[in-house]
N, C-alpha and C positions, 0 to 999 in steps of 0.2 A: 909339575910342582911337587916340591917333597916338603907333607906336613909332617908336624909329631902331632899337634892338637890346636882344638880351637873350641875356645870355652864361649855360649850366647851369653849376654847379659841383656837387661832391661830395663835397665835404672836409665834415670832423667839426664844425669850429668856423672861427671867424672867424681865427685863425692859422692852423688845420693847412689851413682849406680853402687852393685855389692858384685866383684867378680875374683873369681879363680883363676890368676894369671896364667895362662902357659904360652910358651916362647913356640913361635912357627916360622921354620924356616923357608925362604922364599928365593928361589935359583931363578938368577937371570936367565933372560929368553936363548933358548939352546939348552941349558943346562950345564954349557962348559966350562964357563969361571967360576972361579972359588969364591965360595961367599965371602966378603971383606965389612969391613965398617968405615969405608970411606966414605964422603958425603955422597959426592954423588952413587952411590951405591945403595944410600939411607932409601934417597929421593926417589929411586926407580923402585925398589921393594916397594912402596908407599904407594907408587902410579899403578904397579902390576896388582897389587889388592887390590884397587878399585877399578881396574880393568878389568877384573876377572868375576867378582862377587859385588859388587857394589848395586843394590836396586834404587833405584833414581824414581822417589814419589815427589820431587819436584818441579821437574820438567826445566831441570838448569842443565842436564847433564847432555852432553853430545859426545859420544864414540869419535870421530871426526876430531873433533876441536879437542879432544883430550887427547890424541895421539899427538897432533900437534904439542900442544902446553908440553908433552913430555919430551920433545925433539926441544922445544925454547929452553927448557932449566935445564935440560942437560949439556946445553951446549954454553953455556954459560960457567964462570970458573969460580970454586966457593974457598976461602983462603981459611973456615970454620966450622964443624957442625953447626956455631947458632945459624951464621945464613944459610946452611941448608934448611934448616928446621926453619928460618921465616921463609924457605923457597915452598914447603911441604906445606906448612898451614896456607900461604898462599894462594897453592895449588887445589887445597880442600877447601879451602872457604869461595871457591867459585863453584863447589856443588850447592852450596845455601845449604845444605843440611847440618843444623846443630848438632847433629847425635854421631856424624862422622868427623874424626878430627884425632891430631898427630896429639902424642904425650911424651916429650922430652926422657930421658930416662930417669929425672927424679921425680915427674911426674906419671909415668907408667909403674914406680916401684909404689907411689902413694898411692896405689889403686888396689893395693893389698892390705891395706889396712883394715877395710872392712870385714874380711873373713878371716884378719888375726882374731878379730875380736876388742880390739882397742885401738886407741888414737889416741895422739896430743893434740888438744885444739880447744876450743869452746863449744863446741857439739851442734852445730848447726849442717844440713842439710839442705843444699842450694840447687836450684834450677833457673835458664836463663829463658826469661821469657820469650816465647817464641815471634811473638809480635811487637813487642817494644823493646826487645834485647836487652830490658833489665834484670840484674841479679835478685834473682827472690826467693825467700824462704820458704822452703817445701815444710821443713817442719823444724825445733830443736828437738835435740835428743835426752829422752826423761835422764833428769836429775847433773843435768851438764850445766855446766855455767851460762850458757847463753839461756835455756831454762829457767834458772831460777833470776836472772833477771827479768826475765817478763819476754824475751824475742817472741813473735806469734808466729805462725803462717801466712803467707803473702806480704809479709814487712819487706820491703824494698830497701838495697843494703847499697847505696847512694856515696858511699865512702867509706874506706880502712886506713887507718891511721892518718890521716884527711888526708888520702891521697884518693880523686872520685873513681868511681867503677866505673864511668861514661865508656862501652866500647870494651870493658874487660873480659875476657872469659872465665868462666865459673875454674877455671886451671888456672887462671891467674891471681882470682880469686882467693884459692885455697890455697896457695902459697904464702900468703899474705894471714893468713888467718890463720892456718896450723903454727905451732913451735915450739919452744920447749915448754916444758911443765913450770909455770912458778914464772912466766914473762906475762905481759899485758899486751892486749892490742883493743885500740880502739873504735867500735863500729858505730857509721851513722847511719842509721834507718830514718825511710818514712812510711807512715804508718796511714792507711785510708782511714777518712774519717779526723785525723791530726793536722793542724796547719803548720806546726811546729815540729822540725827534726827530731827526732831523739838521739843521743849522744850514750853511747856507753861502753863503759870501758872492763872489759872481761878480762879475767886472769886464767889463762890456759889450765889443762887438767888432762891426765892421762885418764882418760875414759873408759869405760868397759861399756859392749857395745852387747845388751840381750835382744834378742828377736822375741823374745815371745814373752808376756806378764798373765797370770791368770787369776782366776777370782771367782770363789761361789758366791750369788746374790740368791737371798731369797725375798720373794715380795710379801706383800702385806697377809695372800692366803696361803703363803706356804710353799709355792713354785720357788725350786730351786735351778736358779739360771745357773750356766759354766760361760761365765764372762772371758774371751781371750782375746786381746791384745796382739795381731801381731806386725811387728814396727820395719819390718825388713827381711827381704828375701834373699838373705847372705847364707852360706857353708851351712852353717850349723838350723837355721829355719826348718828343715824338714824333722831332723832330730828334736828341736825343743817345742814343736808342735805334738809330736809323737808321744813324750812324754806328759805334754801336759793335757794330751786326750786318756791316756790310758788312765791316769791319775784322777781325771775328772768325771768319767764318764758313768761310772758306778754310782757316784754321789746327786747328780744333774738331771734335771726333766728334756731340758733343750739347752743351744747353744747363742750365746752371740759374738759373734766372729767380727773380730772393730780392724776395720782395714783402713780410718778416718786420716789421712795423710802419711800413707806408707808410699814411698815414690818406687817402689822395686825392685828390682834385683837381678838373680841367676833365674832367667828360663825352667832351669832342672827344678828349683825348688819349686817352683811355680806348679808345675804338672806333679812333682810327686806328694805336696802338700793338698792338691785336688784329688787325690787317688787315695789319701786319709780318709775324704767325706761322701766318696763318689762311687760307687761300686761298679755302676755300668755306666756308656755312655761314652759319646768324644767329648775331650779337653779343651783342644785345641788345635787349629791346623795355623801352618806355616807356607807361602808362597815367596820365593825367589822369583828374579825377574825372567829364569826360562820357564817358571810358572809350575816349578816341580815342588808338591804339596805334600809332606810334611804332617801326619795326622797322629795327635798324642789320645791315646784311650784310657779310660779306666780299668782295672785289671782285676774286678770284683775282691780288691781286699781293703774295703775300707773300715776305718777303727769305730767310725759309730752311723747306724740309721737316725739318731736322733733329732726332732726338728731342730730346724736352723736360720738365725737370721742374721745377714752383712751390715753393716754399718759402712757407710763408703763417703767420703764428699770428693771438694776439687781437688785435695789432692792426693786421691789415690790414683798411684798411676802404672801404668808397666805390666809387672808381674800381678800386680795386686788386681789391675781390669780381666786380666787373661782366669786367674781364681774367680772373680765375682763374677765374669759373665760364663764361665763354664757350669757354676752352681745355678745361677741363673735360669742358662736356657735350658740344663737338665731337670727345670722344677727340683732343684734339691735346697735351692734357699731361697730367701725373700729380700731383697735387697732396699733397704731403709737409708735415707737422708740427701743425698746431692749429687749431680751428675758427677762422675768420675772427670779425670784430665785431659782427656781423649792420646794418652799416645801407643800406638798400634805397630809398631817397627822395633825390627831383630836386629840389634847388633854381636858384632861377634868383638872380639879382644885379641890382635894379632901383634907381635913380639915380633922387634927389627932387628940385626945382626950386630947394633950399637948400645942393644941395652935400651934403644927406646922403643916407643910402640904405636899402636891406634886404636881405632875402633873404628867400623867400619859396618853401616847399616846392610845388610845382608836381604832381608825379609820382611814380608810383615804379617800379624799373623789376623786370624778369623775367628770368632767367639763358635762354638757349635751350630748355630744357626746361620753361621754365614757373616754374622756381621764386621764389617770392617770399620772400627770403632777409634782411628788414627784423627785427630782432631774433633769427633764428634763427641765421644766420650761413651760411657753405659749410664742411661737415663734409670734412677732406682725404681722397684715398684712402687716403697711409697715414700714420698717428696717432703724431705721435713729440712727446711734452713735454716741453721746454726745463725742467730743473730749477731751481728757485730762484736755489739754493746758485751754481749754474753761468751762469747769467744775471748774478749780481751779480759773479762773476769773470773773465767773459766780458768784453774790450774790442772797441770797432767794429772794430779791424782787425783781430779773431779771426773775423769773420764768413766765413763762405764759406773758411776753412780746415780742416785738422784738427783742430783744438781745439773746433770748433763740430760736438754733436753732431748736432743736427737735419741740417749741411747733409753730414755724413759719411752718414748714410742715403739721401738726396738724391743724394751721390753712388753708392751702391751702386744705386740703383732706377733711375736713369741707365743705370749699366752694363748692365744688366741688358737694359733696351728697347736699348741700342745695339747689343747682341752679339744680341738677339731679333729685331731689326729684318728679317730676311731669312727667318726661321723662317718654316717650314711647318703647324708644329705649330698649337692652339689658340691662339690671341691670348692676352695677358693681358688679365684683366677689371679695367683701373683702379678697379670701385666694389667691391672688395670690402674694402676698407678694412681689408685684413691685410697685415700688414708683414711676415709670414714669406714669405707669396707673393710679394713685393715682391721679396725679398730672394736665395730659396733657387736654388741652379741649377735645379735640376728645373722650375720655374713657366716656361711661355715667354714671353716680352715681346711686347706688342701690336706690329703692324707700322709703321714708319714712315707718317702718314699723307700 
């Protein structure tokens, strides 16, 4: 097979994920015809990725019965790309795997959006539930029109322009919902807790898309926290973390690192924004299905020793679990507020000879300790939940304040290793996953590592 390249990502869906497209070419079996962009040409590029790299955590997939499937649609005669492209998604939605799936070529080109740095849209971030196949909001994006109407996290998006989602994919989705700058589209959410839809009607915006927000807090005796923010593991993530440590770290006692509904990203960013905070120590390992592992390390040049604590809930997912559980199990941080989303699987982003593309689940990877965290999630050490009621009155720019109580405890268990950092006493033990010990003077804070 002759590649150029092949970029991992880790994000939920085809919007939350953030990837660096490159185009990989894929030579039929033999290697002796020219690559074409005929349909059936699409369809076999599309069979040979997942015949070749495809890891099957479902237990749908059969070698056997996929060679087959690929003798049935080719023998079969397509008078369009769209029938090939409903032959291809066909073919992939009998893996059952969400995270592998074809993208049209206006939908492979919209998957660069993220790492321009801007979009046309109303700024919302979707993922499709894995269990009830509904479209739901991972998170909106600060200062975007779906934002400052009120959209939350987990709002269920039930209808665009009343036409319902029943069955749609998050691709079909975002079609529907990007467009030009200065149009309207209207989305109906339901909201838990609401017996009544909500109707609202958003005016698109050319977006500008930051990964990273930071912020000195100091508390009531003086502790000056370096609050950051960061929303997405796109291109530029490694960089505007970079900068806002070097900026921060002269001024700051400790950290708190809010990964509170960040769906993921670039793999790359993921390990080299660990290699910021991490100095020794494995990241992350990775397993394909011939079981060949994949181990990302530290490289002793991180930009601060300083204590550290995560803020994480349900929907940190991806990139964002692969950082907290690396910080994690190397005792380099304390992870504060709610199980992560559990998803644990490597896609890669492969380029078809027509301009359109896929994705294609490759791997999945393992926290330093082993663990394989793909549905279960990372359970935090200490357990604080964001109430409803408080959630829905909570705005982006309460986050990382007072008024936000997850990150109020976040700051307590900060202080806490910051004034233990020097103790003699017993370490604290981050896995006990008790917020009194978190919290009470008497516990001693682990030592700076």
């Amino acid at each position: 097979m002759g590649k150029r390249s092949v970029v991992v990502v880790l994000g939920l869906s085809a919007c939350a994920a953030t990837a660096v497209l490159a185009q990989e070419a894929v030579v039929p079996p033999g290697g002796l015809s020219r690559i074409s962009d005929s349909p059936k040409e699409v369809i076999d590029q599309t069979w040979q990725i997942v015949f070749r790299d495809y890891l099957d955590t479902t237990g749908k997939y059969n070698a056997e019965r996929w060679r087959t499937l690929r003798r049935d649609v080719l023998a079969k005669s397509y008078g369009s790309s769209k029938e090939a492209y409903d032959a291809i998604r066909g073919m992939l939605g009998s893996l059952d795997d969400p995270y592998t799936r074809f993208l049209d070529p206006r939908e492979f080109k919209e998957m660069q959006i993220d790492t321009s740095g801007e979009l046309s849209g109303v700024g919302i971030q979707l993922s499709l539930d894995k269990d009830t196949k509904e479209l739901v909001v991972v998170s909106p994006i600060e200062g975007s029109p779906a934002s400052r109407a009120g959209v939350q996290p987990k709002d269920v998006i039930t209808a665009i322009d009343g036409k319902s989602t029943k069955g749609m994919s998050t691709e079909d989705a975002v079609k529907l919902i990007r467009g030009q700058a200065g149009t309207a589209v209207k989305l109906t959410l339901r909201r838990k807790g609401q017996s009544q839809p909500l109707e609202l009607s958003l005016t698109r915006e050319r977006i500008e898309l930051h990964a990273v927000d930071k912020q000195i807090n100091t508390t009531s005796d003086g502790l000056r926290i370096g609050y950051i923010r960061l929303k997405q593991f796109n291109a530029n993530a490694t960089k505007d973390m970079r900068v806002a440590l070097k900026e921060l770290d002269g001024k700051v006692d400790g950290y708190v690192l809010d990964l509170r509904s960040n769906p993921g990203g670039l793999l790359t960013a993921s390990i080299e924004i660990a290699r910021q905070w991490l100095n020794e120590g494995t990241i992350v390992s990775t397993k394909t299905r011939d079981g060949i592992t994949d181990i990302k390390k530290a490289n002793g040049r991180a930009l601060t020793t300083k204590p550290l604590v995560i803020l994480v809930n349900e929907g940190s997912a991806s990139a964002s679990e692969i950082l907290s559980g690396a910080l994690q199990d190397n005792n380099r941080a304390v992870l504060v507020g709610q199980k992560t989303f559990g998803k644990g699987l490597v896609q890669s982003v492969r380029g078809l000879s027509d301009g359109s593309g896929m994705t294609v689940t490759i791997a999945k990877y393992l926290t330093p300790s082993g663990r394989d965290i793909h549905k279960h999630g990372i359970a935090p050490d200490v357990s604080v939940k964001m109430g409803d009621l408080e959630a829905q009155r909570l705005r982006l720019e309460d986050l990382g304040t007072r008024k936000d109580s997850q990150y109020r405890v976040a700051e307590s268990t900060l202080a806490k290793k910051v004034r233990g950092a020097g103790s003699t006493e017993k370490a604290y033990n981050p896995r006990s996953t008790n917020l009194k010990a978190a919290t009470t003077p008497e516990q001693a804070r682990q030592p700076n590592p």
